[in-house]
Backbone atoms as SQL, in Angstrom:
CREATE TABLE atoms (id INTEGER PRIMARY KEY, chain TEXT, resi INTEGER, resn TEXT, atom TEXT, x REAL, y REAL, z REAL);
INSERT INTO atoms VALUES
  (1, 'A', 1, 'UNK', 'N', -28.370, 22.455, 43.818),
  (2, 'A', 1, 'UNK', 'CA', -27.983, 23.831, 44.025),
  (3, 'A', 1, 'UNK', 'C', -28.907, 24.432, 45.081),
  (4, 'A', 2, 'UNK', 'N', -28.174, 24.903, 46.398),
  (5, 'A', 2, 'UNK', 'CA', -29.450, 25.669, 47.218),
  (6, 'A', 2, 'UNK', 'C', -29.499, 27.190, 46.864),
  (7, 'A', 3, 'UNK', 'N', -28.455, 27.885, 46.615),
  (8, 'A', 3, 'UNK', 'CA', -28.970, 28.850, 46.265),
  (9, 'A', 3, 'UNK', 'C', -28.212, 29.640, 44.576),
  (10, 'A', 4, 'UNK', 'N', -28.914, 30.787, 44.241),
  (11, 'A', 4, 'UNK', 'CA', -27.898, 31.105, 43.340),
  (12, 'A', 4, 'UNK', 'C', -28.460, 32.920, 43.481),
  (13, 'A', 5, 'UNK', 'N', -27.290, 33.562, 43.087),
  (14, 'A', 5, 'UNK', 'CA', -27.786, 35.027, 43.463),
  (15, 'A', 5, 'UNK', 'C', -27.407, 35.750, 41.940),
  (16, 'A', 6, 'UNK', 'N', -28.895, 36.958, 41.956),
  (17, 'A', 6, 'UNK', 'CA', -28.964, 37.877, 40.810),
  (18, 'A', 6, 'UNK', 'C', -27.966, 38.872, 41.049),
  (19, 'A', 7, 'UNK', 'N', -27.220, 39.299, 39.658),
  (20, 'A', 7, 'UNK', 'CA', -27.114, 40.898, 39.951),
  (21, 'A', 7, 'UNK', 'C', -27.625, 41.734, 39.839),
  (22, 'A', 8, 'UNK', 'N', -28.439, 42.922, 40.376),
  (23, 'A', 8, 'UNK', 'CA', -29.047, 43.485, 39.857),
  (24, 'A', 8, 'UNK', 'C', -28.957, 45.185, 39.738),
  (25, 'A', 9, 'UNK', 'N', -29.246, 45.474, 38.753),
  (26, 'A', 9, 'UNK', 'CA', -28.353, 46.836, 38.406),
  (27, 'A', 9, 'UNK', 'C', -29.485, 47.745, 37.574),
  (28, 'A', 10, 'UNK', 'N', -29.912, 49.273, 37.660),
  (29, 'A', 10, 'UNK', 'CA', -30.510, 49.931, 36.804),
  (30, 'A', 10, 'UNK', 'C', -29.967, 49.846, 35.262),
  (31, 'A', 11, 'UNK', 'N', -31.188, 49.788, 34.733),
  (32, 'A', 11, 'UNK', 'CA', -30.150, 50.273, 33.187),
  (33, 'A', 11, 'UNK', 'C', -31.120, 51.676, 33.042),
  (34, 'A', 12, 'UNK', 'N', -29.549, 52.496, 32.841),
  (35, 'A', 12, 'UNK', 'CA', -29.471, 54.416, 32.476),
  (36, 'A', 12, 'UNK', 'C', -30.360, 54.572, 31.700),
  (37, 'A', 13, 'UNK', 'N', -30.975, 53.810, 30.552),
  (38, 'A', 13, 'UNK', 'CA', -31.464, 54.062, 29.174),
  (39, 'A', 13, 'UNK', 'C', -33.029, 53.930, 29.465),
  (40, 'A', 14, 'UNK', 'N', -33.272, 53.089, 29.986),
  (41, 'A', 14, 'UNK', 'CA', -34.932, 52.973, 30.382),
  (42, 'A', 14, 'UNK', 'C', -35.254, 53.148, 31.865),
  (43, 'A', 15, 'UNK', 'N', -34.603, 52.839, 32.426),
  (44, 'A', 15, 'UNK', 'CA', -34.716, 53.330, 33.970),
  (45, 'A', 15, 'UNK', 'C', -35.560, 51.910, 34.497),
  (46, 'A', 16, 'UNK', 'N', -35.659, 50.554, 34.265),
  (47, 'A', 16, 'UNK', 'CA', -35.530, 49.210, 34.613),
  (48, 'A', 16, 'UNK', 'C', -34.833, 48.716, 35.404),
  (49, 'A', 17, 'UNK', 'N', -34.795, 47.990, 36.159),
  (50, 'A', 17, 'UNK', 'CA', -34.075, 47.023, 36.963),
  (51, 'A', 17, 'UNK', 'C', -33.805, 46.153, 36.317),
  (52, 'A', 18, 'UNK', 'N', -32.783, 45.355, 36.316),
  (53, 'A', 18, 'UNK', 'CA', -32.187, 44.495, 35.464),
  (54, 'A', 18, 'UNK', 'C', -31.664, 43.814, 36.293),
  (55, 'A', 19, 'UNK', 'N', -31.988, 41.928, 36.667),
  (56, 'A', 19, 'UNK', 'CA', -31.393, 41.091, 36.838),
  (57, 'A', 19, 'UNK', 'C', -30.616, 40.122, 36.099),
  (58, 'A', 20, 'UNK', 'N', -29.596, 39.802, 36.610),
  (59, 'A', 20, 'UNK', 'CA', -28.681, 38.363, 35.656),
  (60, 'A', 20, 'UNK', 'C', -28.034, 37.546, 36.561),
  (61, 'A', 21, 'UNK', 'N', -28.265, 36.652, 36.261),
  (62, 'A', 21, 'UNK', 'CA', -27.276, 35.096, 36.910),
  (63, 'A', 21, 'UNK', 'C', -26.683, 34.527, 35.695),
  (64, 'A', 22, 'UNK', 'N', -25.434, 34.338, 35.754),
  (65, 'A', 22, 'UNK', 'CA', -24.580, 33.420, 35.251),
  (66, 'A', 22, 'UNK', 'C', -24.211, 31.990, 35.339),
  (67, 'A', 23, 'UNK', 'N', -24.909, 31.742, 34.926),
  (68, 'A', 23, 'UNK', 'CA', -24.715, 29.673, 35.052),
  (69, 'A', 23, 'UNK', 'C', -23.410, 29.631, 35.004),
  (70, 'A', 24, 'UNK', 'N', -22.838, 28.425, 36.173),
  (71, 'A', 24, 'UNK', 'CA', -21.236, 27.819, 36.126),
  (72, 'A', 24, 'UNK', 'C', -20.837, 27.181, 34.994),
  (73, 'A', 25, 'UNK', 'N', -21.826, 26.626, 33.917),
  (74, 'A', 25, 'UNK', 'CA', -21.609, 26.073, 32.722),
  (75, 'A', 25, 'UNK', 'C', -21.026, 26.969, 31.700),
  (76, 'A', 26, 'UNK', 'N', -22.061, 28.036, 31.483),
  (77, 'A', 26, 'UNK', 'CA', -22.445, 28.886, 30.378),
  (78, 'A', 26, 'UNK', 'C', -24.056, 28.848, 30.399),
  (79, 'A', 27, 'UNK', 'N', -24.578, 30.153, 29.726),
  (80, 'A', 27, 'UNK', 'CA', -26.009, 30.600, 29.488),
  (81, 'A', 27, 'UNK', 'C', -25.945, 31.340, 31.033),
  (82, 'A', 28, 'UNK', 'N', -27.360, 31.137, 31.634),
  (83, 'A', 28, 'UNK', 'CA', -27.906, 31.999, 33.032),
  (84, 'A', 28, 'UNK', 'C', -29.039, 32.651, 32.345),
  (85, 'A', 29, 'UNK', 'N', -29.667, 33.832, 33.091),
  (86, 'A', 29, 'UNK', 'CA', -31.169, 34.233, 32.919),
  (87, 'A', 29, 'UNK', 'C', -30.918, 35.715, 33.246),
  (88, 'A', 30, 'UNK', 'N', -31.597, 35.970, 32.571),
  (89, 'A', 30, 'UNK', 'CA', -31.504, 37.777, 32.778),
  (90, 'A', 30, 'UNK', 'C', -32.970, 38.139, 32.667),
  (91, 'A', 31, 'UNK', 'N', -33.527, 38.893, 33.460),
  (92, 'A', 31, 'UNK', 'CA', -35.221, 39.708, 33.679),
  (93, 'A', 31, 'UNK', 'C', -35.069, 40.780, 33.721),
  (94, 'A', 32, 'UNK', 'N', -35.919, 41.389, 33.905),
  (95, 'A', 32, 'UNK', 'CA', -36.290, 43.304, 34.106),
  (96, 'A', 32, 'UNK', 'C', -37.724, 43.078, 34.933),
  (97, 'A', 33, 'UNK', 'N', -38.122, 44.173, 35.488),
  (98, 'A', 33, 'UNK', 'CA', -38.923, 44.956, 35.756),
  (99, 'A', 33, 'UNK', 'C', -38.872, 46.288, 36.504),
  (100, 'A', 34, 'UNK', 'N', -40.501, 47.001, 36.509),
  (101, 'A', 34, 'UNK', 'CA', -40.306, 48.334, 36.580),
  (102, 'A', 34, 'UNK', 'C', -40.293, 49.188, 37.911),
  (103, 'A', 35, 'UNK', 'N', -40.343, 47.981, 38.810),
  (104, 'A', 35, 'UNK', 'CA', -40.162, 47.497, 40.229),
  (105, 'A', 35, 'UNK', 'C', -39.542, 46.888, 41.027),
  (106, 'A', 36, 'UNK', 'N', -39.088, 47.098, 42.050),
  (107, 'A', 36, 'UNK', 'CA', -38.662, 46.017, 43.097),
  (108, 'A', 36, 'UNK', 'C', -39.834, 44.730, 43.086),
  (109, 'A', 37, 'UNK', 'N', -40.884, 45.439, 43.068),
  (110, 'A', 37, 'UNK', 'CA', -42.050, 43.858, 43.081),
  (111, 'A', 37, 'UNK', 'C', -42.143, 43.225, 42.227),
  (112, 'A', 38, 'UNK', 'N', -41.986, 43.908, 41.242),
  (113, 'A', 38, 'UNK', 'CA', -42.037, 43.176, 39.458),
  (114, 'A', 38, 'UNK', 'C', -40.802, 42.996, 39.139),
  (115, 'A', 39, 'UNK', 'N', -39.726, 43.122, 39.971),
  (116, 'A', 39, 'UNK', 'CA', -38.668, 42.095, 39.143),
  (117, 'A', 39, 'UNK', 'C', -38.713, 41.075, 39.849),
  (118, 'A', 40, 'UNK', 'N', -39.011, 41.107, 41.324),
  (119, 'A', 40, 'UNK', 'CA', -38.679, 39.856, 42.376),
  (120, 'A', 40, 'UNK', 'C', -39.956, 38.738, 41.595),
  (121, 'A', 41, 'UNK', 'N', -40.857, 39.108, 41.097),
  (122, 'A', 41, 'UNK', 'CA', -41.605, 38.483, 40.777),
  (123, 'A', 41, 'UNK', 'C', -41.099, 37.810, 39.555),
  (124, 'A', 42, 'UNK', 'N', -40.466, 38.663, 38.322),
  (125, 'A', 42, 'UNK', 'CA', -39.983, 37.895, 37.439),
  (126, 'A', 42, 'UNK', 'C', -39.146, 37.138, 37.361),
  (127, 'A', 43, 'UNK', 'N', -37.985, 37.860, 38.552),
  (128, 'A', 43, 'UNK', 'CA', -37.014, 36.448, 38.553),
  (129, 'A', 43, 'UNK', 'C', -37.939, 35.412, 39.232),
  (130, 'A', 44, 'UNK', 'N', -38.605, 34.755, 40.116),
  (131, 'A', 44, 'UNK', 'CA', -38.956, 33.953, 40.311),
  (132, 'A', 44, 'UNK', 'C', -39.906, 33.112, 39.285),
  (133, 'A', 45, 'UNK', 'N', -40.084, 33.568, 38.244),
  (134, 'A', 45, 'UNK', 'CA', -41.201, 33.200, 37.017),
  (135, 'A', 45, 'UNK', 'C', -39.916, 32.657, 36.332),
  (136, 'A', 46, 'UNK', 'N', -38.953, 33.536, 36.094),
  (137, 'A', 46, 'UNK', 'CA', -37.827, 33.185, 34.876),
  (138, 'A', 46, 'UNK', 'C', -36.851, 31.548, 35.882),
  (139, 'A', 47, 'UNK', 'N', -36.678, 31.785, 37.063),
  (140, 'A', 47, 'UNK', 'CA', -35.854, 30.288, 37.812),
  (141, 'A', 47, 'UNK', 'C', -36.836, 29.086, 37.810),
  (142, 'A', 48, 'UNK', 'N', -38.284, 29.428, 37.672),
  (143, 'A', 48, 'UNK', 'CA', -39.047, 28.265, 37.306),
  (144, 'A', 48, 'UNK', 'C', -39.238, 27.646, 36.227),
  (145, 'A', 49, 'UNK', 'N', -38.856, 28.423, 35.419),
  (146, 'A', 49, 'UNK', 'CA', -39.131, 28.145, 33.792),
  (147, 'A', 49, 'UNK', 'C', -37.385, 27.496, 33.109),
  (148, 'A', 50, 'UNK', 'N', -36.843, 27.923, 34.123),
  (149, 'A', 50, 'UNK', 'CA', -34.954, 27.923, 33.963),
  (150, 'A', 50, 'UNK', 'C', -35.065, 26.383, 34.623),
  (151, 'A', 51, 'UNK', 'N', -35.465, 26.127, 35.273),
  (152, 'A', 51, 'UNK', 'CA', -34.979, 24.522, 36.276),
  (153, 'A', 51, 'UNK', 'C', -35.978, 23.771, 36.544),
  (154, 'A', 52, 'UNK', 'N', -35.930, 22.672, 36.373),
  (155, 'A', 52, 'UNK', 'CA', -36.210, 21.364, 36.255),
  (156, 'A', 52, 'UNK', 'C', -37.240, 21.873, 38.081),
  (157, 'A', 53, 'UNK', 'N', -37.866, 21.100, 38.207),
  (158, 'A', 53, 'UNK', 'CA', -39.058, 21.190, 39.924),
  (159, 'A', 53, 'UNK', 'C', -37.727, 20.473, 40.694),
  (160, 'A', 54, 'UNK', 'N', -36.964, 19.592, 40.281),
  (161, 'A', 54, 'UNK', 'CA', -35.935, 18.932, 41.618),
  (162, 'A', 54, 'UNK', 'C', -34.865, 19.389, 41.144),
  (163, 'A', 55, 'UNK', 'N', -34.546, 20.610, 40.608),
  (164, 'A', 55, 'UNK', 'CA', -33.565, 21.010, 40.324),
  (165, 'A', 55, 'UNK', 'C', -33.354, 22.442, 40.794),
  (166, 'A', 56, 'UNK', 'N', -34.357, 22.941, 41.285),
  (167, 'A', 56, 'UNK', 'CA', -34.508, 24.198, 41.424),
  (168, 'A', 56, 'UNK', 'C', -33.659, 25.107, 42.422),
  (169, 'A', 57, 'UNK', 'N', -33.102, 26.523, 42.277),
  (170, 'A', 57, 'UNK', 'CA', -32.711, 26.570, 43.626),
  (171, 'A', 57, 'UNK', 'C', -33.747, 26.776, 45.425),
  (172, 'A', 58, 'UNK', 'N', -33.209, 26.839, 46.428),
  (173, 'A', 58, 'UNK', 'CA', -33.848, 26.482, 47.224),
  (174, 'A', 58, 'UNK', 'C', -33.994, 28.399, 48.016),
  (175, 'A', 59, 'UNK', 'N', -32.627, 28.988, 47.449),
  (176, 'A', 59, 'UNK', 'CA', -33.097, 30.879, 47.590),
  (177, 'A', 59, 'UNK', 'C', -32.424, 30.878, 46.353),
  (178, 'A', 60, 'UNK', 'N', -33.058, 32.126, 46.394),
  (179, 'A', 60, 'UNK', 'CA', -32.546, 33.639, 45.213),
  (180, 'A', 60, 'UNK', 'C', -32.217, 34.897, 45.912),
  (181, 'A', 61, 'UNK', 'N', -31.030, 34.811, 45.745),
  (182, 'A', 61, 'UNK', 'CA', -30.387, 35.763, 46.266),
  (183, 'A', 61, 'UNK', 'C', -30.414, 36.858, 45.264),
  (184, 'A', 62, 'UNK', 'N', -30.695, 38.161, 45.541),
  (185, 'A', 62, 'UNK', 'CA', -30.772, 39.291, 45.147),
  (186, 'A', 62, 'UNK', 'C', -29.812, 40.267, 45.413),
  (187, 'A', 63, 'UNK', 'N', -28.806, 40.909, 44.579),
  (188, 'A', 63, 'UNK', 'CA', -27.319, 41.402, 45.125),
  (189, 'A', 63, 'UNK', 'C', -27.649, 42.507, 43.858),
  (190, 'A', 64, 'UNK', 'N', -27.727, 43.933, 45.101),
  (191, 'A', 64, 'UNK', 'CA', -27.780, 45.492, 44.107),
  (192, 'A', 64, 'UNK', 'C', -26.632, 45.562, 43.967),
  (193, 'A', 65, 'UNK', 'N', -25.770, 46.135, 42.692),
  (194, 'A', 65, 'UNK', 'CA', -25.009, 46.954, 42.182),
  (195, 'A', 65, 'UNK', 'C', -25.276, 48.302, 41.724),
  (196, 'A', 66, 'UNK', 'N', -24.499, 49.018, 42.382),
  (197, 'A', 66, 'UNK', 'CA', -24.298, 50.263, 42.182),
  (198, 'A', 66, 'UNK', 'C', -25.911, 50.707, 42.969),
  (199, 'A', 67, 'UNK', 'N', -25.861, 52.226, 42.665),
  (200, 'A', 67, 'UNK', 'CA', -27.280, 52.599, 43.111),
  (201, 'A', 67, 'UNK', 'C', -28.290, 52.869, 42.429),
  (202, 'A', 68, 'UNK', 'N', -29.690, 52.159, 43.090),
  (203, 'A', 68, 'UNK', 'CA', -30.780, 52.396, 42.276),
  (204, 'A', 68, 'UNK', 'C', -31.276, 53.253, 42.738),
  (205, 'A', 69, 'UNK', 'N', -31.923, 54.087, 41.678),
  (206, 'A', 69, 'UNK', 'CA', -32.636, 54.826, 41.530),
  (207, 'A', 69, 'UNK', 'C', -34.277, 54.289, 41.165),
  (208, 'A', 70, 'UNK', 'N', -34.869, 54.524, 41.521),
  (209, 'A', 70, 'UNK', 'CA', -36.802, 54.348, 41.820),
  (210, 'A', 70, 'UNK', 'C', -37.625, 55.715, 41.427),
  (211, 'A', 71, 'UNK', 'N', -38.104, 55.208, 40.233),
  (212, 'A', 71, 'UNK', 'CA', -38.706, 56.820, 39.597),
  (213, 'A', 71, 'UNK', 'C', -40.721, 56.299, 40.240),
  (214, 'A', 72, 'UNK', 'N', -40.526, 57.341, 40.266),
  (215, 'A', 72, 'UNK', 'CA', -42.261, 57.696, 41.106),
  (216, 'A', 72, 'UNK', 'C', -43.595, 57.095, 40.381),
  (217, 'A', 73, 'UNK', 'N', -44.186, 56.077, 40.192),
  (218, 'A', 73, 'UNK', 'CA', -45.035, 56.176, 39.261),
  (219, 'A', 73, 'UNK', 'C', -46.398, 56.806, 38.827);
C-alpha cells in the first residue's frame, strides 16, 4: 500500500480533531488531537502501531471535512 488517506473532521462536543481511515477489509484507525500538530503526530504513532515495518504506508494523506475550527490555547 503506498498511500492511505485520513478523514478528518472536528467533533462539535469537545472541539478535537478527529481522524479515521477505513481499512478495505474492515477495522481502520481513528485518533484525535488538540492540534493540527498533535493529531499529525498521532496519526503517525497510530499507522505505526497499525502496520507491520514492510507493510506500512509510504504517505498519509490528510483530507479536512467540513470546516475546522481552531480554538486559541
Amino acid at each position: 500500500m503506498s498511500e492511505i488517506t485520513f478523514t478528518v473532521s472536528p467533533c462539535e462536543e469537545s472541539g478535537v480533531l478527529v481522524a479515521a481511515w477505513d481499512a478495505p477489509g474492515g477495522g481502520g484507525i481513528t485518533t484525535q488531537g488538540v492540534s493540527i500538530d498533535e493529531l499529525r503526530a498521532n496519526v503517525r504513532d497510530a499507522v505505526a502501531c497499525h502496520f507491520e515495518e514492510n507493510d506500512a504506508p509510504v504517505r498519509i494523506r490528510l483530507h479536512f471535512a467540513g470546516d475546522v475550527l481552531l480554538q486559541p490555547s
